[in-house]
C-alpha positions in Angstrom: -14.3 -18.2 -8.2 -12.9 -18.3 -4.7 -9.1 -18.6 -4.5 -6.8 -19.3 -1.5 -4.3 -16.3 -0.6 -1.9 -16.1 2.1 -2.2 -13.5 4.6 0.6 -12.0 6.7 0.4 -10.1 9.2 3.2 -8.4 10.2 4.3 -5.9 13.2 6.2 -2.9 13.0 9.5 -3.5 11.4 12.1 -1.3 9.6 10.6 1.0 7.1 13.8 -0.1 4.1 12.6 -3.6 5.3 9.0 -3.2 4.7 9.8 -1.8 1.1 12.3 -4.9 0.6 9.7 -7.3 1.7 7.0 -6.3 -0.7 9.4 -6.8 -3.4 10.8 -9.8 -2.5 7.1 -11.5 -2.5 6.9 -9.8 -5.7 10.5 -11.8 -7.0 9.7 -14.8 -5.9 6.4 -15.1 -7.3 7.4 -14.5 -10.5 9.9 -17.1 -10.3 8.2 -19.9 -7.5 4.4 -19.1 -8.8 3.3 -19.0 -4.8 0.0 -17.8 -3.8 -1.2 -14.3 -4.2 -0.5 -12.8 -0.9 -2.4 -10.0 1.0 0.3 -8.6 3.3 -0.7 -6.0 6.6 2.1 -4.0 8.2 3.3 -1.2 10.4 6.3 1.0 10.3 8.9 0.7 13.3 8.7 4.8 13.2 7.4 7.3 11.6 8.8 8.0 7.7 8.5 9.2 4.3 8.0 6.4 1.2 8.1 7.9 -2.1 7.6 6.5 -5.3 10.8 4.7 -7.5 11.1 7.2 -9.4 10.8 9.9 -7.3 13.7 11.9 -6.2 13.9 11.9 -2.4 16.2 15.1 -2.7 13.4 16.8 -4.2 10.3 15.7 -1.8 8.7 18.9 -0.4 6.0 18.9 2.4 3.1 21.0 2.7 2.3 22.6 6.0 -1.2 21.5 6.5 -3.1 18.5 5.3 -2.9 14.3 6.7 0.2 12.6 5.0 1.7 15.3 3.6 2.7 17.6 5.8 1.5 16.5 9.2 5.5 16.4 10.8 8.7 16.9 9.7 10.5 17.3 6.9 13.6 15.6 8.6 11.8 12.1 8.4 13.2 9.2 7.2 13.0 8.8 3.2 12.6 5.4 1.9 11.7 4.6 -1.6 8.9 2.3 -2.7 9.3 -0.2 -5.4 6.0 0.9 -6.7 5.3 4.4 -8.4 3.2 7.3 -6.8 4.0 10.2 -4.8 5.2 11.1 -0.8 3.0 9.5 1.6 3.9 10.4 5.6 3.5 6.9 7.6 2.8 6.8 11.1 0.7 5.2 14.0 -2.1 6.7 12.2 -1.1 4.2 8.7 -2.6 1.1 7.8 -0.6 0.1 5.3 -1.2 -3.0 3.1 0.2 -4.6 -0.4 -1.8 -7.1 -3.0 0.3 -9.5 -4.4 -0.6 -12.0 -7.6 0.1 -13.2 -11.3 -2.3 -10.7 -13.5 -3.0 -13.9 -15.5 -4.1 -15.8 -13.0 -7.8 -13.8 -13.2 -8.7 -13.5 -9.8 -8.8 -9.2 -10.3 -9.7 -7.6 -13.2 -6.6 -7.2 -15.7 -4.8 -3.7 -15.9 -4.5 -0.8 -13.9 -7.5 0.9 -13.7 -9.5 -2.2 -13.3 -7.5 -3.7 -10.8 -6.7 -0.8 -8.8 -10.6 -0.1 -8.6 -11.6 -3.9 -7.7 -9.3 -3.8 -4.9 -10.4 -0.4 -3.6 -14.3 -1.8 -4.0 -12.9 -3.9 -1.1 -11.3 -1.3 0.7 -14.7 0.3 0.6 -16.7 -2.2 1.6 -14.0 -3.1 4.7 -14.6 0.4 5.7 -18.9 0.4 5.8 -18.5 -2.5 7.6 -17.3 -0.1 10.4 -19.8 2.2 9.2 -17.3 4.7 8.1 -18.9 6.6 5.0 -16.7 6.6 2.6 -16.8 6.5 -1.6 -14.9 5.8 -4.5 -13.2 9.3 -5.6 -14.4 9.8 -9.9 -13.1 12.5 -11.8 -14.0 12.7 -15.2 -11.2 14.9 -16.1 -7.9 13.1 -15.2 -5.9 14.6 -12.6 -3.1 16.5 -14.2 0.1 15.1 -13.0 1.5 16.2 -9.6 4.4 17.8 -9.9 7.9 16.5 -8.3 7.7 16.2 -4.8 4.2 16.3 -4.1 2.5 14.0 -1.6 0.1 11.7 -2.9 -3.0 11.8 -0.4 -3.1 15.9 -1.5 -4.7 15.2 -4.7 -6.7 12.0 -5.3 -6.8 10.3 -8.9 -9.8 8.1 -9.8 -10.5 5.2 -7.3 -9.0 6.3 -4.8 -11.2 6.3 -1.2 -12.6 9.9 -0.4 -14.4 10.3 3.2 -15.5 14.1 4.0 -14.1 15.2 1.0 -10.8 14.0 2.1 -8.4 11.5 0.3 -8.3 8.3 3.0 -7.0 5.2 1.0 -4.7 5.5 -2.4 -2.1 2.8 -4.0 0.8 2.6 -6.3 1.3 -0.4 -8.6 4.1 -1.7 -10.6 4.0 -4.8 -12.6 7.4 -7.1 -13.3 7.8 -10.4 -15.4 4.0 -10.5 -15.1 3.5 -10.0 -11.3 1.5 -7.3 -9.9 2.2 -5.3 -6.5 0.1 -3.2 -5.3 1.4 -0.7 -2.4 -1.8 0.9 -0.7 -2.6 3.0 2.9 -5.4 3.7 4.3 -4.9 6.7 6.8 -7.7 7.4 8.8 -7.4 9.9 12.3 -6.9 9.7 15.9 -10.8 9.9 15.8 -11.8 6.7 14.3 -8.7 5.1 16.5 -10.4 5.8 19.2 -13.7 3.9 18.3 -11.6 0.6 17.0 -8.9 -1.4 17.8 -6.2 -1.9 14.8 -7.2 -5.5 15.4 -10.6 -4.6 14.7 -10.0 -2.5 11.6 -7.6 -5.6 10.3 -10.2 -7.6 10.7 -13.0 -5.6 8.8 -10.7 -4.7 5.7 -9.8 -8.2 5.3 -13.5 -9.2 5.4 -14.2 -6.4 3.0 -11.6 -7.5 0.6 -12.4 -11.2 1.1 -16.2 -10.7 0.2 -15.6 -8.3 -2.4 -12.6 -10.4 -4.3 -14.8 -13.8 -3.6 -11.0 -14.7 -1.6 -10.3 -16.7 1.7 -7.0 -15.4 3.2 -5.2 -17.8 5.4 -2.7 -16.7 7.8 0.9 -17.5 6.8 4.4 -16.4 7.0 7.0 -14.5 4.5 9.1 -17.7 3.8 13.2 -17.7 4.7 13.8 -17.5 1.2 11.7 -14.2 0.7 13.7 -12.5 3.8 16.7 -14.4 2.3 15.8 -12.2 -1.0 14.8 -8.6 0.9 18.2 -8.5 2.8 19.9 -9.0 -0.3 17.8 -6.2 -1.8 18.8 -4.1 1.2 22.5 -4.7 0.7 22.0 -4.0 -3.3 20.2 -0.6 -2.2 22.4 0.6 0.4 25.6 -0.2 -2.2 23.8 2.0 -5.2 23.6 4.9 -2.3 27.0 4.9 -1.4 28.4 4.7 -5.0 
């Protein structure tokens, strides 16, 4: 079954607006019934995201290891809508979110199944580049990391390993029968240098639009959508100062 999504494609804008974005698509989806939506974007500078219920005050960084730990602790800190750990974004990130009604069958229903069908794409995005890279399966489930731990130190199952290293992970979170899945895939200055972002956008949409039987169509996040993330900037930066 093939199914029409919207694709945006966005440049590098405001971390807190990024975060707001992805969960005004997920809103208004829930309430309008628009199209699943693949969205692509980059970060205006370089941050910390961590997970809703995370506590930014608590977020420690280890000194060694890609997205947690690679810079500064005095980073930015914005929190994501979806769960999960700390995750570093740079102008290494390529960060993406899934957005659709889980009853509308186009990916597998529930978390594991969904998170691993859209990381199946990931995967085959990534061999299309001929980067080697494989779902990460543990058969004992990762015990949970503790407060303040990053997410891309310890991989759960799914997730995309390459050289024994964690390259692609995701949060979800589900509301009034919406999914969003938050995902990154951080890959090195070394595979940079071989392809263009516009090439790697290219190759992980194919992947995903192959492996989800999907054709993405470029769009754009609709004035009622920014109309919705400002006001859940406003509603964010009020809690803050309370």
């Amino acid at each position: 079954m093939e199914k029409i999504w919207r694709l945006i494609v966005d440049g590098a804008l405001d971390p807190y607006l990024n975060m707001a974005i992805d969960e005004a698509i997920m809103l208004r989806q829930a309430h309008a019934g628009s199209q699943p939506t693949l969205r692509i974007y980059r970060w205006l500078y370089p941050c910390v995201s961590v997970g809703r219920f995370q506590k930014p005050l608590t977020l420690t960084l280890s000194p060694k290891g890609r997205g947690e730990g690679e810079g500064d602790n005095n980073l930015p800190v914005v929190k994501r809508p979806t769960g999960g750990g700390a995750v570093i974004h740079n102008e290494f990130s390529f960060t993406y979110s899934v957005i659709y009604r889980e009853d509308s069958g186009i990916i597998p229903r529930g978390v594991s199944n969904s998170y691993r069908e859209i990381h199946a794409g990931v995967l085959e995005g990534l061999k299309g580049l001929g980067i080697e890279a494989n779902f990460y399966l543990n058969e004992k489930k990762n015990p949970k990391s503790p407060v303040g731990g990053g997410c891309f130190i310890s991989p759960v199952e799914f997730d995309v390993m390459c050289g024994g290293r964690k390259i692609a992970g995701a949060a979800q979170r589900r509301k009034f029968g919406v999914v969003l899945h938050q995902g990154e895939v951080s890959l090195g200055l070394d595979v940079w240098s071989k392809w263009s972002y516009n090439n790697f956008l290219i190759a992980f949409t194919s992947g995903l639009s192959r492996h989800l039987k999907a054709e993405f169509l470029k769009g754009q996040i609709s004035d009622m959508e920014i109309s919705l993330a400002e006001e859940l900037i406003a509603a964010h930066i009020e809690e803050v100062n309370r």
